[in-house]
NUZANU-14523 format. One line per 10 residues: number of its first residue (from 1); their letters; for each residue y, x, z of C-alpha. Coordinates in Angstrom, 1 decimal, always signed. Layout:
<atoms>
NUM) a) Y,X,Z  ...;
</atoms>
This chain:
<atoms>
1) xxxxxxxxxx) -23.5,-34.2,+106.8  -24.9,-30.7,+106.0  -22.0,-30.6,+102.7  -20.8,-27.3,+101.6  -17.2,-26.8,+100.2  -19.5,-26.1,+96.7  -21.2,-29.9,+97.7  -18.5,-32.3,+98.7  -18.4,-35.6,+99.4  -16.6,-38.7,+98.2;
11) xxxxxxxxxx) -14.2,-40.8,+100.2  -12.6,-40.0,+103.4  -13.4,-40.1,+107.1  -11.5,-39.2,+110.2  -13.6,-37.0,+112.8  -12.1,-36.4,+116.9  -12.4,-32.7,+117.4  -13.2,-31.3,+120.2  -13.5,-27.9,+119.8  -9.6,-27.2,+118.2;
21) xxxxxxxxxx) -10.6,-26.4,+114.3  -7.6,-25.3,+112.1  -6.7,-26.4,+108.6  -8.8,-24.9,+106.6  -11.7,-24.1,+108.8  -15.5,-25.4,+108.0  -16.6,-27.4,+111.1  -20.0,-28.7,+112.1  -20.6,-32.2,+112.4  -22.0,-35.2,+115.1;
31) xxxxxxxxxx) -21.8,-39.0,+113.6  -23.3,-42.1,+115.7  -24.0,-42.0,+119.1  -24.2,-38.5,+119.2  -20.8,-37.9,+118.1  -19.4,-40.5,+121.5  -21.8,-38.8,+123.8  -19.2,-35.1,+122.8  -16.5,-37.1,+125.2  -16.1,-39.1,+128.2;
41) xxxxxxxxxx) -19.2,-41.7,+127.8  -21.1,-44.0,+125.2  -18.5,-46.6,+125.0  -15.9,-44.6,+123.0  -15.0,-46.0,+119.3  -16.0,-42.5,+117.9  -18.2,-42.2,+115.0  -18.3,-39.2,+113.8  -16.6,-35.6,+115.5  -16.5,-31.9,+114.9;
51) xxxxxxxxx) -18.7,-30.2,+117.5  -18.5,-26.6,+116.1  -16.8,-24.3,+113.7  -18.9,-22.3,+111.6  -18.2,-18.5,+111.1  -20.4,-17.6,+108.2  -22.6,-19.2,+105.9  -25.4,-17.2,+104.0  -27.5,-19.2,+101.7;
</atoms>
């Protein structure tokens, strides 16, 4: 999941946010278990959410 705008990836996948990212913005990432453990408990149907919003990248 560590894709950069210059890397993307193919097909599509829905992530719950929970942090309130805009269009446009480059979030960070949770799939799995990890991902259901960001809300109420581990028996959520969540498989993947964005956890962070990144405000610069240096490479």
């Amino acid at each position: 999941m560590a894709n950069s705008p210059a890397s993307p990836t193919s097909g599509d996948e829905v992530a719950v946010d929970s942090v309130g990212a805009g269009v446009g913005e480059l979030v960070l990432l949770s799939g799995g278990s990890s991902a259901r453990h960001v809300f109420s408990g581990p028996n959520e149907a969540i498989d993947l959410a964005v956890v962070g919003i990144v405000d610069t990248l240096s490479r």
